[in-house]
Steps between C-alpha positions, in 0.01 A plus 500: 500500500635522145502839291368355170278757439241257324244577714284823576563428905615319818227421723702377834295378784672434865320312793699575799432260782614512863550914493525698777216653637610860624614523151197404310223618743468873365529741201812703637695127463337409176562862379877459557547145300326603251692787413827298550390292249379777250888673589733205431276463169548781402128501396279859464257569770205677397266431784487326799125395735517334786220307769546447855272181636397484898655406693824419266516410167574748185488515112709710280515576121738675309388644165862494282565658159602177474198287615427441887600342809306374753449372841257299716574415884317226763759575773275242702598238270850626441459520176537837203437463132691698275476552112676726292384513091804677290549523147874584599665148586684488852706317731262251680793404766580825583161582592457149682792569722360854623170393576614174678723750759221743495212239617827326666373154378636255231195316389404708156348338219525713188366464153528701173299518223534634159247689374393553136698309242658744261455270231159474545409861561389725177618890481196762468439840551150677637355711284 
């Protein structure tokens, strides 16, 4: 991802196919990569909630000074969604490379989206 700053945020979206169960199955797992991720960004963590399905299966949000990050597992399907919304740009690849050794798999699709065109955005104040 470039650091143009022409846009409000990055809105990046991972699919993360073939993952490894033990590691997606429960909160304690999807505690620790989210975290990791939220650490190497160097991103501000304001709050953190987290949901533990029966028998496996977890979601996890991060509330950032930054934006959020987020995470939905179907260990059954080997499969975790993860999406992280920043208005501070970052290094796609890096964060690509730790989440393909944490869910030790290779097949990742990832997407980013810009959010809110700076040129199209007006500048207001509440009253």
């Amino acid at each position: 991802m470039t650091s143009d700053y022409h846009n409000i945020g990055y809105h990046t979206i991972w699919d993360i196919y073939g993952c490894n169960i033990q590691k997606s199955s429960f909160v304690p797992e999807i505690k620790e990569i989210l975290n990791k991720v939220v650490e190497e960004l160097n991103l501000g963590k304001v709050q953190e909630a987290y949901k533990q399905f029966h028998p496996f299966g977890a979601t996890g949000f991060i509330l950032l000074e930054e934006s959020h990050i987020s995470i939905h597992t179907w260990p059954e399907k080997e499969f975790a969604a993860i999406d992280v919304f920043s208005c501070k740009p970052f290094d796609t690849e890096k964060i690509n490379s730790i989440l393909k050794d944490f869910f030790e798999t290779n097949e990742i699709n990832t997407k980013v989206i810009t959010r809110g065109e700076l040129t199209r955005i007006k500048t207001a104040s509440p009253t």
